[in-house]
N, C-alpha and C positions, 0 to 999 in steps of 0.2 A: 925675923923670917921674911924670904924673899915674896913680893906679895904673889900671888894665882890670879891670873883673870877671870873670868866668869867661865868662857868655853873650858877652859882646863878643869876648872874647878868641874865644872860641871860631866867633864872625860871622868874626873876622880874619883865619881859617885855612882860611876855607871850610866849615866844619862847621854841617849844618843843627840848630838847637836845636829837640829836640820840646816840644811844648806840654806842660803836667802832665797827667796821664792826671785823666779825669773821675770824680767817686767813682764807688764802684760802686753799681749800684740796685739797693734792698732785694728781695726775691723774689718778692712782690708786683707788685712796679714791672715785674719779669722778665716775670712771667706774664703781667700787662697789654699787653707789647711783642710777648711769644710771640703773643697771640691775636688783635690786631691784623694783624700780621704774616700770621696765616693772610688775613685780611679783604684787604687789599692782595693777595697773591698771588691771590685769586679775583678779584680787580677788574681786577687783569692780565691772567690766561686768557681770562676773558667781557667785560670790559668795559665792566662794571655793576656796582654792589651788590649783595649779596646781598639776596635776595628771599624775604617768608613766604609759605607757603601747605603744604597737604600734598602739591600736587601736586608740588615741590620736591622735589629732590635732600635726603637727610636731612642733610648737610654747608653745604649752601646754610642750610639753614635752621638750622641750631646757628650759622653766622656770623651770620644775619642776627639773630638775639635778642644775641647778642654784641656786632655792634655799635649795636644800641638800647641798650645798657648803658652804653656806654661815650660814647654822645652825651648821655649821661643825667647822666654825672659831671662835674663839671671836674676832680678831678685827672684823670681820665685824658687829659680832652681837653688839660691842658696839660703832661701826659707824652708825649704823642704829637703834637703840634704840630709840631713839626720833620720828625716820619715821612710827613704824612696830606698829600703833594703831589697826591692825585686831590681833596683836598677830602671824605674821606667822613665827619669829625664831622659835618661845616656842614650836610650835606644835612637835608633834612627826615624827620622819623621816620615810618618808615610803620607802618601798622597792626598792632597786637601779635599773635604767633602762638597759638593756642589753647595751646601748651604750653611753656613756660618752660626754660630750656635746663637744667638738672639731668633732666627727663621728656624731652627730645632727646637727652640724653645715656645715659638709661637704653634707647630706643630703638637708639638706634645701636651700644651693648652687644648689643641682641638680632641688631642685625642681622647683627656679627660670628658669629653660632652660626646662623642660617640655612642650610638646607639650598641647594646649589647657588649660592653667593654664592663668587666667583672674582677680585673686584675685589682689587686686592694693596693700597687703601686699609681694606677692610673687614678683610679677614683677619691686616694685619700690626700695624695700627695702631689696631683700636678700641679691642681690649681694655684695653693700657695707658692708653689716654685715659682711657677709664673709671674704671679704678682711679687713676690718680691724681688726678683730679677727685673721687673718692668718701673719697680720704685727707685732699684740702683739706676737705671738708665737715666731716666728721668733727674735725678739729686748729681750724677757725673758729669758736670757740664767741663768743658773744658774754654779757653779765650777764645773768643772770634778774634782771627789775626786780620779779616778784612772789614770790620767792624763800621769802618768811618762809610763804605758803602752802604750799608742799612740803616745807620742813623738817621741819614733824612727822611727815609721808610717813617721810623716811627716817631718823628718831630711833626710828618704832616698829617700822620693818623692822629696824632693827638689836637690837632688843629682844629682836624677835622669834628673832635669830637667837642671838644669848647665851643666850635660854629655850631654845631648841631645837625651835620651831614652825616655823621657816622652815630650809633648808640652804641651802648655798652647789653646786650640783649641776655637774660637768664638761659642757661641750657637745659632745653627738656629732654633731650634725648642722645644728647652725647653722640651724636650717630658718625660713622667714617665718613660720610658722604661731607658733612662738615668739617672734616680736619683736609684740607686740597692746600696747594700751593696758593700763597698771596692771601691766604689768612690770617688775622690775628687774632687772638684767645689772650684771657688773661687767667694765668694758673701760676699757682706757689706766690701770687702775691706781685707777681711779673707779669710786663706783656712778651708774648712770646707770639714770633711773626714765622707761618710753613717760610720758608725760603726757598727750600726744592723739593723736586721728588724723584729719588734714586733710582728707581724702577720699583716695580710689583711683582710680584709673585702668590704663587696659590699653595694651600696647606694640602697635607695630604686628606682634606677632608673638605676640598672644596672651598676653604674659607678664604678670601684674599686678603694681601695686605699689601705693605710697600715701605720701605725706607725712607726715612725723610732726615731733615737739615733745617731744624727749629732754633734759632735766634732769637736772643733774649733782650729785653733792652740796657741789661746791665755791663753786655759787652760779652755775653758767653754765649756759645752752642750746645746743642747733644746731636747726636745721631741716635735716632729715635726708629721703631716699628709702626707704622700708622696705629696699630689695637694697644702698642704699648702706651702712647700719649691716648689715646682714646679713654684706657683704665686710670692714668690720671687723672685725669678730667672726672672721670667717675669718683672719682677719691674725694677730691677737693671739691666740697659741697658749697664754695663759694665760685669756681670757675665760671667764667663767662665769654661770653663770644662778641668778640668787636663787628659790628653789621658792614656791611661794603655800600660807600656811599654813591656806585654806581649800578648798584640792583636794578633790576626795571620792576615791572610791574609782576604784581604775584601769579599772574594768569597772562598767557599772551593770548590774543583772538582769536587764533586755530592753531591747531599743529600742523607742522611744517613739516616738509619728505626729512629733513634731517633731525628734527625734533627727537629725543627720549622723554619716553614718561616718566617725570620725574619724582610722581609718586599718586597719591589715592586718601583723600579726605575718606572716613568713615565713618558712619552713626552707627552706634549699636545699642540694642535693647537687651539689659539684665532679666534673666529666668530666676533670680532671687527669690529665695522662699519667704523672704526679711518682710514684715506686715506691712510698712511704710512704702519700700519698692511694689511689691505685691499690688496695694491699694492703687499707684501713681503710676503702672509702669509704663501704659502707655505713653506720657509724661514726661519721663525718667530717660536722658539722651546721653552717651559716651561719645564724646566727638575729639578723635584723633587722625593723624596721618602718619604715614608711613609709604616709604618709597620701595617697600616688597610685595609681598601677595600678601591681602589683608588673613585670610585664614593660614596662614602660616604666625602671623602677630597676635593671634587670637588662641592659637593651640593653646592649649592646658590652662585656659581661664577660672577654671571651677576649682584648682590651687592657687589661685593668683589675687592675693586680696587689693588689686586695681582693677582687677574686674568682679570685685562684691564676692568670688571664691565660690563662683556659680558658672553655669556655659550662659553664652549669649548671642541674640541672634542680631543678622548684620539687617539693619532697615532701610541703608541708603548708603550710596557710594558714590563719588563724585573723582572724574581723573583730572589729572593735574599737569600742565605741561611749563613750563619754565618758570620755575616759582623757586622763591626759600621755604625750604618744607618748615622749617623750625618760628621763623617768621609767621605765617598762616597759621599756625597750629595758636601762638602765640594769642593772636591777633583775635581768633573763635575765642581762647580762655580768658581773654580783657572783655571781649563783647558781652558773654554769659555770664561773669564773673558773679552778678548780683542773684542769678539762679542758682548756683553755686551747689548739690545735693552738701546739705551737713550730715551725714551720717557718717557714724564711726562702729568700724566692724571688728573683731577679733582673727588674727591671721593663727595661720596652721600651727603658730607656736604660740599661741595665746595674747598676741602683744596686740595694742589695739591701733588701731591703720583708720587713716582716715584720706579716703580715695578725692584723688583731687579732678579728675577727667570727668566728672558725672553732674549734667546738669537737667534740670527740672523745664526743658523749653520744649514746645511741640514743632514736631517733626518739621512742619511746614514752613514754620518760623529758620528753623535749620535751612530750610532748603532757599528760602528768602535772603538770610544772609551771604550764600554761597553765591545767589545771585548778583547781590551789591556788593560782593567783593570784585567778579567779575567787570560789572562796568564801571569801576572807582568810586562808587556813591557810599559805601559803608560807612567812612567817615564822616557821615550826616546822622548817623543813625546811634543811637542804644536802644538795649533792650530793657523794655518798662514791664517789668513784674506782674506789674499791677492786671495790666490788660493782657499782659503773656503775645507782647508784638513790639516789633522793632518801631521804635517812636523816633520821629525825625528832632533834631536835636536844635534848638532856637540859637539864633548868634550871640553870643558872649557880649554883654554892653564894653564900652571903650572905658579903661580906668580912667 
């Protein structure tokens, strides 16, 4: 008897044969079909393509630059050929929107943090769009084709940092104000150097930001959002910030007619019900800066377990004119260090937080330091526990 193969065999017995499963598509290919996919489902709802303008829905208009992209491509259009039964590659492009979907999407980040905004699209789901659109930015680098021009960039920063003109400084505050042109940060493991700045722009929420031209030293770039590399930086719990070996001085002598304040040291005193604050509070000093309005840095402290998840009041304030805010901030947390508050609290989800900004020095002693930082003498100085006062510091014997 002639032999059966299995498929037939298996025809014989009534059993339906499945087809072979189709490869899987690359992640890319995913996200192509995810974004599409939103496009169709609003085609479905309204019964039209998505449409630019500002007067638009902010979701209208992140599809409709989406799918200009994607009428724009052929693969996409012949990854999605099979999907697109309304016909929306074939349609005609219409006219481009003033902002390119990375600035739609940085918008629609803000709009998730709007006051009075109750939509359960805005509140559940921008945020993560955001941030995972700002991690593809960041992971998509493409060749620097002018590469050999930045090389010497980062042969003499590294030079620099072997001599000991530049450090490798921790970030405390990730802040925009430190992501600027002629900076280098080291994130993913890379040093990565701003190179430019595209221009800025503002959200419709008032928040600004700017395109940038981040250079790697393995020979790649991205075209980057300033807040998208900023949430980097927040990711990567090891990032750090290369210092500029031509800083001046943290304080200059006066402010000058052209001078911006470029920020505002702050002491603050915890209203902690906690026995140990309670008992110490006079004591008990929060010493940070900030380059905005200190009560705007302070809103909603009494949910905020860095600030003990109590309000607090402001005891002293000091302005700041040409300085590295991130540097000084530093410079108060190395000085205190050994006052250090150890206390550890439970945050609003039970997890237990242990506030690093809180230190056990009086006031005075604060206001002393701020002064020897002004005339360069601090680095004469620590602070001695013992007597709760800055002790001038005896010369190191010669090895």
């Amino acid at each position: 008897m002639a032999g059966i193969d299995e498929d037939e065999l298996l025809a014989e017995l009534g059993i339906e044969v499945a087809p072979p499963k189709a490869a899987a598509h690359t992640p890319r290919e995913e996200r192509i079909i995810a974004g599409f996919e939103d496009i169709v489902r609003f085609h479905q709802a309204h019964g039209r393509a998505p449409r630019h303008g500002e007067d638009r829905d902010i979701f209208e208009r992140l599809y409709a630059v989406r799918l200009d992209r994607l009428r724009q491509s052929p693969e996409a259009r012949a990854l999605l050929a099979g999907r697109d039964k309304a016909g929306l590659l074939a349609a005609a492009t219409p006219a481009a929107d003033a902002l390119d979907e990375d600035m739609l999407l940085a918008e629609l980040e803000d709009a998730g943090e709007a006051p009075g905004q109750d939509d359960i699209r805005v509140l559940r789901h921008v945020r993560s769009h955001a941030e995972k659109k700002a991690a593809e930015e960041i992971a998509e680098r493409t060749a620097c084709a002018d590469f050999e021009a930045f090389q010497p960039l980062f042969e003499q920063m590294q030079r620099e940092l072997r001599d000991g003109q530049r450090k490798i400084i921790q970030l405390e505050t990730r802040s925009l104000d430190e992501i600027r042109k002629g900076t280098f940060f080291v994130v993913g493991g890379q040093f990565a150097y701003v190179a430019e700045e595209k221009g800025g722009f503002t959200t419709g929420y008032d928040r600004r930001d700017m395109r940038l031209r981040v250079v790697y030293d393995n020979g790649t770039e991205s075209d980057v959002l300033q807040r998208s590399l900023q949430r980097a930086l927040h990711r990567d719990k090891v990032a750090r910030l290369v210092s500029d070996p031509h800083a001046g001085p943290l304080f200059g002598d006066a402010a000058e007619p052209d001078d911006i304040d470029s920020g505002t040291i702050y002491v603050l005193r915890s209203r902690s019900g906690h026995p140990f604050v309670a008992e110490h509070r006079e004591l008990i000093h929060k010493i940070g800066v900030t380059g905005g309005k200190v009560e705007t840095r302070i809103a909603g402290a009494e949910n905020d377990a860095t600030y003990l998840l109590a309000g607090v009041d402001v005891v002293a304030t000091y302005k700041l004119h040409n300085l590295h805010r991130v540097r000084l901030e530093n410079l108060f947390h190395r000085l205190f260090a050994p006052a250090r508050l150890e206390l550890v609290i439970e945050d609003r989800f039970g997890h237990a937080v242990k506030p690093q900004e809180w230190f056990l020095v009086p006031l005075a002693v604060i206001d002393e330091a701020v002064e020897r930082i002004r005339d360069g003498t601090i680095t004469d100085y620590a602070y001695d526990t013992a007597s709760a006062r800055l002790a001038k510091v005896s010369a190191k014997p010669a090895d």
